[in-house]
PAFI-120795 format. One record per residue (C-alpha): residue number from 1; x, y, z. Coordinates in nm, 3 decimals, padded with zeros to 5 digits, m for minus. Last residue first. Layout:
{NUM {X Y Z}}
...
This chain:
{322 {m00.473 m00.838 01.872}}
{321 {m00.230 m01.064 01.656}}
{320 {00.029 m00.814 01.595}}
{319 {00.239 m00.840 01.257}}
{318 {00.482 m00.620 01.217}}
{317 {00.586 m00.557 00.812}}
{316 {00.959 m00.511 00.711}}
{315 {01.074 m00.244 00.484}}
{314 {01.419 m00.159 00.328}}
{313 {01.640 00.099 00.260}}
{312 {01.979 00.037 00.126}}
{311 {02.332 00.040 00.213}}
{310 {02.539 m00.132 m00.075}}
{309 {02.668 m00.487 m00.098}}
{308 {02.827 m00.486 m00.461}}
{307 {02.724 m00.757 m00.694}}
{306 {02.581 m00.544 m00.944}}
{305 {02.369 m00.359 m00.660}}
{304 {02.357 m00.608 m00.375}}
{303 {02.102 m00.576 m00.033}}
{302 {02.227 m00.630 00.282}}
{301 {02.133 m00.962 00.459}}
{300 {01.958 m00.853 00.792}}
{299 {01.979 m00.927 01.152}}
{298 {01.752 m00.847 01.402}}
{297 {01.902 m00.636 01.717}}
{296 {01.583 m00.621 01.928}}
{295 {01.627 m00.267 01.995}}
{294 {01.572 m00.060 01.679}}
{293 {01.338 m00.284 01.468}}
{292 {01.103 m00.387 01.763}}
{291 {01.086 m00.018 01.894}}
{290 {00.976 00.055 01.544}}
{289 {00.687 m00.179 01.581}}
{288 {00.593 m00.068 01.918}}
{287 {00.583 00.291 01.763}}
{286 {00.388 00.174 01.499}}
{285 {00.095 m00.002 01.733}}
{284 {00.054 00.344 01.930}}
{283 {m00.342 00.336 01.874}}
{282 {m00.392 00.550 01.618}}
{281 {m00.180 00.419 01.336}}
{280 {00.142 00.583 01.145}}
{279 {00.194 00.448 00.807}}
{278 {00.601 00.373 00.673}}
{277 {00.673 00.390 01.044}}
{276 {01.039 00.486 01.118}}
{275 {01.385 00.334 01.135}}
{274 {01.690 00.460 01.132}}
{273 {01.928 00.222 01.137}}
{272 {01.905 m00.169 01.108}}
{271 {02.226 m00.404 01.089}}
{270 {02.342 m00.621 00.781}}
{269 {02.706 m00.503 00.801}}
{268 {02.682 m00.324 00.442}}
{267 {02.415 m00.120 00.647}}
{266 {02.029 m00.147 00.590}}
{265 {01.847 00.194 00.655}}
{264 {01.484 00.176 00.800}}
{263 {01.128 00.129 00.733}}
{262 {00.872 m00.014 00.917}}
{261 {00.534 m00.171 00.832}}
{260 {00.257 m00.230 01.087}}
{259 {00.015 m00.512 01.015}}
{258 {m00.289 m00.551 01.249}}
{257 {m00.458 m00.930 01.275}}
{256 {m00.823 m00.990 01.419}}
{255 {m00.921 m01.242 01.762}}
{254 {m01.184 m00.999 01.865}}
{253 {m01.097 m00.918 02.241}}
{252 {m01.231 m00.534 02.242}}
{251 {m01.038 m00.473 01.866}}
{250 {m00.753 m00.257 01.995}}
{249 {m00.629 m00.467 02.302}}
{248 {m00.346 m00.280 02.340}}
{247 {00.036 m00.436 02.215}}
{246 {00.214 m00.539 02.523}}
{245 {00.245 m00.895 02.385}}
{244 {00.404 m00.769 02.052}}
{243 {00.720 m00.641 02.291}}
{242 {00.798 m00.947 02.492}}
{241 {00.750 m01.157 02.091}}
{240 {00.989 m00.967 01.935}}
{239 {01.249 m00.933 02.241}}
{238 {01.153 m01.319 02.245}}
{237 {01.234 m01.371 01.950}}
{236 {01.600 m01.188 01.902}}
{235 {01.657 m01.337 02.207}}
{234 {01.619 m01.734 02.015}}
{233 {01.771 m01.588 01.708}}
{232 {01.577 m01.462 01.455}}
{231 {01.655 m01.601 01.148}}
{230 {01.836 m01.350 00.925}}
{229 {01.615 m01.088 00.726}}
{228 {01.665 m01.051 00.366}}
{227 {01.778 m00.732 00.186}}
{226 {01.714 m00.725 m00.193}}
{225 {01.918 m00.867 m00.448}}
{224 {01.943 m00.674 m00.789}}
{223 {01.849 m00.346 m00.558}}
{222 {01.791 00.010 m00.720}}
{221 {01.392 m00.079 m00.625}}
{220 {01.469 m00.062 m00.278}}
{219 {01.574 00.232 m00.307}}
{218 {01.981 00.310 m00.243}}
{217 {02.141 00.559 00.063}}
{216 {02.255 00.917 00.056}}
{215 {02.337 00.964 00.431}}
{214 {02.190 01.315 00.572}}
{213 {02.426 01.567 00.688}}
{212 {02.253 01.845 00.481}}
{211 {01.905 01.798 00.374}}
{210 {01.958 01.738 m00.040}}
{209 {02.023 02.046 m00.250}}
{208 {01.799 02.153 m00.547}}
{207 {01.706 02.519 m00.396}}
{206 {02.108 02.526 m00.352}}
{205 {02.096 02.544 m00.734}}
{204 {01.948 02.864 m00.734}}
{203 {01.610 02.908 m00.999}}
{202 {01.567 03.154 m01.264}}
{201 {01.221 03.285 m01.174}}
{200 {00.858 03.267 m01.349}}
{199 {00.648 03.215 m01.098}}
{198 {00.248 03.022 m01.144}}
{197 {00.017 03.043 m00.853}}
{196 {m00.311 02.827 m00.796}}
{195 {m00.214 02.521 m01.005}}
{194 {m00.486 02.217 m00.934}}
{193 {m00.448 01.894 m00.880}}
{192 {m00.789 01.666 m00.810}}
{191 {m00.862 01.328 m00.672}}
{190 {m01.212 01.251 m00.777}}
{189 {m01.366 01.032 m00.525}}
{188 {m01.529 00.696 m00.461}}
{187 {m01.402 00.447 m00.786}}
{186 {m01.114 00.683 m00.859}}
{185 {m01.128 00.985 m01.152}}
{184 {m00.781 01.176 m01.158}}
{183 {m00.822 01.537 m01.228}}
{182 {m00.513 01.670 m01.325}}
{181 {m00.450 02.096 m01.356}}
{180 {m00.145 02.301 m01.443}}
{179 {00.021 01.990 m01.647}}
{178 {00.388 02.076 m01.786}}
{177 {00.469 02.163 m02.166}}
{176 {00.727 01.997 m02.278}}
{175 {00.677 01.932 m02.660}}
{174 {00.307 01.790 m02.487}}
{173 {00.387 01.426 m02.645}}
{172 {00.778 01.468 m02.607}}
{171 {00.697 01.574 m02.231}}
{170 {00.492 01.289 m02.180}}
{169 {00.724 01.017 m02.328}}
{168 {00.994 01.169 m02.129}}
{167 {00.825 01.099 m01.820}}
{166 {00.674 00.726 m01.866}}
{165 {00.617 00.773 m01.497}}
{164 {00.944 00.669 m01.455}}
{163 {01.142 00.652 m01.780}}
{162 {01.377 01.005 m01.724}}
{161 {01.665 00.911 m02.024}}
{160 {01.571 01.166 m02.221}}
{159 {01.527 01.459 m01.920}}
{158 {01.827 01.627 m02.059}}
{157 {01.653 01.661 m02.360}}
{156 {01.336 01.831 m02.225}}
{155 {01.394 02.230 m02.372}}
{154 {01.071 02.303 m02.100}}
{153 {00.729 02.459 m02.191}}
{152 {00.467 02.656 m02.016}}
{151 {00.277 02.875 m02.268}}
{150 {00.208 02.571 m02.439}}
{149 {m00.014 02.499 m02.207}}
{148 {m00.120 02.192 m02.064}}
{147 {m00.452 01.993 m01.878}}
{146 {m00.468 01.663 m01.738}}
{145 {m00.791 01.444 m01.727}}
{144 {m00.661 01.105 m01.521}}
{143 {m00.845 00.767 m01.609}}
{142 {m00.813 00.499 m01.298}}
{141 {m00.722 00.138 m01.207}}
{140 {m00.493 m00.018 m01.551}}
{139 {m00.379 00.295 m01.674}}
{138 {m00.555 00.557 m01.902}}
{137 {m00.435 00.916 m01.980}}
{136 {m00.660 01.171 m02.115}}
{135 {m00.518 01.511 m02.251}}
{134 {m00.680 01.870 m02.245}}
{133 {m00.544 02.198 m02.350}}
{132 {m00.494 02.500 m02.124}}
{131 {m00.493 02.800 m02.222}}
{130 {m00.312 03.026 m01.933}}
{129 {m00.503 03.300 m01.748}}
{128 {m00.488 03.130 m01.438}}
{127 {m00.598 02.815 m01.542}}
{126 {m00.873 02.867 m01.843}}
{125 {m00.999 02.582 m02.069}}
{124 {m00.960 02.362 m02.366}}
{123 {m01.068 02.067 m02.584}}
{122 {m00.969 02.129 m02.892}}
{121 {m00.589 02.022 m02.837}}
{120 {m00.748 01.687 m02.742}}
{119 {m00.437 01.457 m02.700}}
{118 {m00.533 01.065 m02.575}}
{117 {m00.240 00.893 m02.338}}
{116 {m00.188 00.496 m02.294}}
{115 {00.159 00.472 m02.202}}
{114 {00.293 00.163 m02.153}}
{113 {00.309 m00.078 m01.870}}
{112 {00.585 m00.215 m01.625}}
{111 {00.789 00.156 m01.702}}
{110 {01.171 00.040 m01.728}}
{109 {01.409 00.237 m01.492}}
{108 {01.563 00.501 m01.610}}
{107 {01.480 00.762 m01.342}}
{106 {01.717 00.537 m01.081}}
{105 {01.580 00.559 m00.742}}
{104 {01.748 00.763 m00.434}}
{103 {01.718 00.678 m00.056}}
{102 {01.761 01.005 00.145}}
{101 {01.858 00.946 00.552}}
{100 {01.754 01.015 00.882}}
{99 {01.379 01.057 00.778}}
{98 {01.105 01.227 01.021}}
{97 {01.001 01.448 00.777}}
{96 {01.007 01.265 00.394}}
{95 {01.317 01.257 00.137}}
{94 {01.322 01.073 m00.175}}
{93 {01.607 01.150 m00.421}}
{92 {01.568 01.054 m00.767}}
{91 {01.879 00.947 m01.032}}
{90 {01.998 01.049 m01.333}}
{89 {02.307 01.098 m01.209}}
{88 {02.394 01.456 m01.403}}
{87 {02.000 01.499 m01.484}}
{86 {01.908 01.523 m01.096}}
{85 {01.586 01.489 m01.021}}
{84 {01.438 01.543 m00.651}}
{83 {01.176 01.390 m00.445}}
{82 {01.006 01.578 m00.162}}
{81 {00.761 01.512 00.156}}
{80 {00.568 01.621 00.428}}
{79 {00.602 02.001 00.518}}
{78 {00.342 02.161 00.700}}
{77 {00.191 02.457 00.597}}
{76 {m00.150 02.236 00.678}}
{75 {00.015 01.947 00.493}}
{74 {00.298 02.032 00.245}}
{73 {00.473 01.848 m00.035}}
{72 {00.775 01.937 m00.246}}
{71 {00.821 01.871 m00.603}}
{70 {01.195 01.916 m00.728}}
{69 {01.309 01.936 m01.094}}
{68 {01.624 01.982 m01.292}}
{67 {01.788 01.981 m01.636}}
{66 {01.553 02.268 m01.834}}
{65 {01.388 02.413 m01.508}}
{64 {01.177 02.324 m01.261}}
{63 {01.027 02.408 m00.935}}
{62 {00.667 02.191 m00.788}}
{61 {00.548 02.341 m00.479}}
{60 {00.277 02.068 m00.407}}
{59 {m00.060 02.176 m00.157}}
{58 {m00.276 01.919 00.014}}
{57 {m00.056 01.664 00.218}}
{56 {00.106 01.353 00.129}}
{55 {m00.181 01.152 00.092}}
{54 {m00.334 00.951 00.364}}
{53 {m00.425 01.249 00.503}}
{52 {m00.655 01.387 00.253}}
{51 {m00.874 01.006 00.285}}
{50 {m00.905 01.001 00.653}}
{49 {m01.081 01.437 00.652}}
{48 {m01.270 01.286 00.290}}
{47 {m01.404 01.054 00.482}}
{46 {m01.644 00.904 00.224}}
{45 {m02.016 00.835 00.353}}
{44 {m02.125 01.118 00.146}}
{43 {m02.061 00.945 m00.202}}
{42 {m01.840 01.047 m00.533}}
{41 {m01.619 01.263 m00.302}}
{40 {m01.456 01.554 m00.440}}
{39 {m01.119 01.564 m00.299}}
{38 {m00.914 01.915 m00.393}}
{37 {m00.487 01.915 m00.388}}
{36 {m00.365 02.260 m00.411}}
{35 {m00.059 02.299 m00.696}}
{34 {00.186 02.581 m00.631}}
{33 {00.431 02.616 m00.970}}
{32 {00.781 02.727 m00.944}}
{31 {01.029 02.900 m01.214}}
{30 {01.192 02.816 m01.544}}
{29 {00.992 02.820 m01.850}}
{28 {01.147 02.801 m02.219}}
{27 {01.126 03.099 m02.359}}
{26 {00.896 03.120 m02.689}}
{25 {00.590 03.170 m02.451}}
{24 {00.251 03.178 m02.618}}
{23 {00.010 03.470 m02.552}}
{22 {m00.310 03.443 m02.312}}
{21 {m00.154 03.121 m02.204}}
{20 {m00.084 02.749 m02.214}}
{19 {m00.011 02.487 m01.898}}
{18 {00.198 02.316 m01.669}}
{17 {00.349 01.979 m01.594}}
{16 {00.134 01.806 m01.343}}
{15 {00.135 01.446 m01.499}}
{14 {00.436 01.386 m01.353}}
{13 {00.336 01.507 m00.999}}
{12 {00.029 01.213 m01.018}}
{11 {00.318 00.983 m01.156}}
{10 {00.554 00.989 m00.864}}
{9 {00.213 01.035 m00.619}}
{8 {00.144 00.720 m00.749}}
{7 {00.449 00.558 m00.723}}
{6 {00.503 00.653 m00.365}}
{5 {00.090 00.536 m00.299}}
{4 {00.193 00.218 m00.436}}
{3 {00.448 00.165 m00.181}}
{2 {00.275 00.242 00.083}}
{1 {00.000 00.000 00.000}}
């Protein structure tokens, strides 16, 4: 679940590459753009409250220029969550509050299916003064309606090997133009990004830096072998087992499973860093599994990239039996 809510919001942001205006652009755009994130529920028993903050917050500050791009998310003012591209390693760097490190992906990783986008130039509306024209993009659970301008355009060759999110396909299809508005269509709500502010700056390179001090560490999905835990020892177990037995009673003595996932930095020594919960629950169960992770002293195989043992990130789910 976690982890298919990171791709998603990868590809959401993709798809929000801005829009056309009163007058067409011939400079290529450099600056920020400040999406808002609206629900519209399809049904009034939605929780619209539970389902905004299971994503990573409601506004994006999205900056890009010819070779680099950062989106940045923010709940309440709050921040939540960035990733980073960097055209020189071709890589993305994930960082989220609460992390003590940055994992990084590689942007040329194969997409798993292809791109299955619909172009009506005649289709077209109004964001902030900019015409906007309409494209539809299907995948295999939802349709997204995203709307460009070709007021808004990048020079995208430095983004041609940038696969994830079929990226580069987009931007050749749009002759890089990036989204100001997607409205994604789910089964109970319409998820909808929306540009409220567009600037037109020349942009710092220190606004691309990584959090200072932090270790730079590998995705899981950089791996060719991922981590693997050890066998418990008999300790090991019953630190595991000491600390799943003081779990609360959260289902008033049903007999029902709750599955906590962690994740953490793996070093090249196989031992657990850093870890925090991937999803944090209401009744303390994520802190008990993270107290698992950083005092029972599992084990781990570290993960390989081309044979090399690297540090990685990796995940491991909690099981309490409650």
């Amino acid at each position: 679940m976690y982890l298919k809510k990171i791709f998603y919001i990868t590809c959401i942001i993709i798809l929000a590459t801005c829009s056309s205006s009163k007058k067409t652009s011939k400079r290529n755009f450099s600056g920020e753009i400040v999406y808002k994130t609206i629900i519209k529920p399809k049904t009034e028993a939605l929780n619209v409250d539970s389902l905004m903050q299971s994503l990573q917050g409601d506004e994006t500050r999205y900056i890009i220029n010819d070779s680099l791009y950062k989106s940045s998310y923010y709940s309440d003012g709050e921040f939540t969550y960035s990733f980073t591209y960097d055209s020189k390693t071709k890589r993305m760097y994930d960082y989220r509050t609460g992390m003590q490190y940055v994992t990084y992906r590689d942007s040329r990783a194969p997409n798993e299916t292809e791109l299955d986008i619909k172009i009506n130039r005649d289709s077209v509306i109004s964001i902030l003064g900019y015409k906007a024209y309409q494209t539809i993009n299907n995948t295999y659970d939802y349709s997204t309606t995203t709307y460009y301008s070709d007021a808004i355009r990048i020079k995208y060759s430095a983004f041609e090997d940038h696969n994830v999110g079929h990226w580069y396909e987009r931007l050749q299809l749009t002759n890089g133009a990036i989204s100001l508005k997607s409205i994604t269509y789910k089964e109970t709500h319409l998820e909808i990004l929306e540009a409220v502010e567009v600037k037109h700056r020349e942009l710092k390179p220190e606004e691309f830096e990584l959090p200072e001090g932090l270790p730079v560490i590998a995705s899981y999905s950089v791996l060719d072998e991922q981590v693997e835990l050890i066998s418990p020892t008999p300790n090991q177990i019953r630190c595991y087992q000491s600390k799943i037995a003081a779990a609360p009673d959260i289902y008033e003595n049903e007999d029902r499973e709750f599955t906590s996932y962690v994740a953490f930095l793996v070093t090249k020594q196989g031992k657990a860093k850093f870890a925090y919960a991937a999803e944090v629950d209401d009744y303390g169960l994520s802190k008990i599994a993270v107290d698992i992770i950083e005092t029972c002293n599992l084990n781990f195989r570290p993960g390989k990239k081309n044979g090399v043992i690297i540090e990685s990130e990796s995940f491991l789910p909690v099981y309490f039996q409650i």
